[in-house]
Residue, then its C-alpha position, 0 to 999 in steps of 0.5 A: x494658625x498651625x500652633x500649639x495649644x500653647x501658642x494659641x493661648x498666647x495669642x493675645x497676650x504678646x506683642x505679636x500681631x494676630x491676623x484674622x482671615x475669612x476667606x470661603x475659600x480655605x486653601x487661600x486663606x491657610x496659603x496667606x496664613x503661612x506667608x504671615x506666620x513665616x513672617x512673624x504673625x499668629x493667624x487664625x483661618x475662617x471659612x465665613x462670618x459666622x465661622x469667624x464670629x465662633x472661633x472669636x467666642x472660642x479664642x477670645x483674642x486682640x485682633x490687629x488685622x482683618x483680612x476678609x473677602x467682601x464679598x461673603x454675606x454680612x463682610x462690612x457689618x462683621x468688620x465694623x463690629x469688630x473694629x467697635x469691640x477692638x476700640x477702634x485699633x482693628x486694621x481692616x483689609x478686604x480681599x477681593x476676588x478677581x471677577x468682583x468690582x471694587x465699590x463705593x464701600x472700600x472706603x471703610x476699610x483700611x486697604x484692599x487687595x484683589x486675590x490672585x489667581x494663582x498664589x505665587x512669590x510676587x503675591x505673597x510678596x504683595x500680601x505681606x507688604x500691604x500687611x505690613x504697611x497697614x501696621x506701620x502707616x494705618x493704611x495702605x495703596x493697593x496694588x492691583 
């Protein structure tokens, strides 16, 4: 995320893990971004779909994970989408807001997670669990 232009040209071509984060609101996905890259994973930050969709064209990488509010225009047809490009190996987790109601749709995607509202040491622990548990097991139980 906050890499060189070396490592972003990397990104892909290692064994790390790459997480793509689309979030509207860009201080929480740069907060989950440094909670991920600390831990070991290349994150690229988006403030929308189409945000997403341009850094994609621009940075064409392997996508490992997802991490996307559900709530902005467009969020499931974007993960599917990429979830066809990728071959089906994309993990996909959807963040939801707290006055936002889980429906029906969570079932397409491979976990979920409410975003706090104040990102402390117990949500980043939580984050970098449900991350972790996506990559090793395909899927994993939400804490709400």
């Amino acid at each position: 995320m906050h890499g060189s232009s070396e490592s972003i040209c990397n990104i892909g071509r290692s064994l790390v893990k790459n997480v793509l984060i689309v979030d509207n609101d860009l201080g929480f996905a740069f907060w989950l971004g440094r909670i991920l890259d600390a831990a070991g994973y290349e994150t690229l930050p988006a403030k929308g779909i189409g945000e997403a969709l341009a850094l994609l064209r621009e940075v064409p990488v392997r996508i490992d994970v997802l991490m996307v509010l559900c709530s902005l225009p467009g969020a499931n047809v974007f993960a599917a989408e990429l979830r066809g490009s990728q071959r089906g190996l994309l993990k996909t987790i959807a963040l939801i807001d707290q006055d936002d109601e889980r429906s029906e749709s969570m079932a397409a995607w491979d976990g979920w997670q409410i975003k706090p509202k104040l990102p402390d040491g117990i949500a980043r622990k939580i984050f970098l669990s449900l991350v972790q548990s996506i990559l090793t097991n395909g899927a994993a139980v939400p804490t709400t």
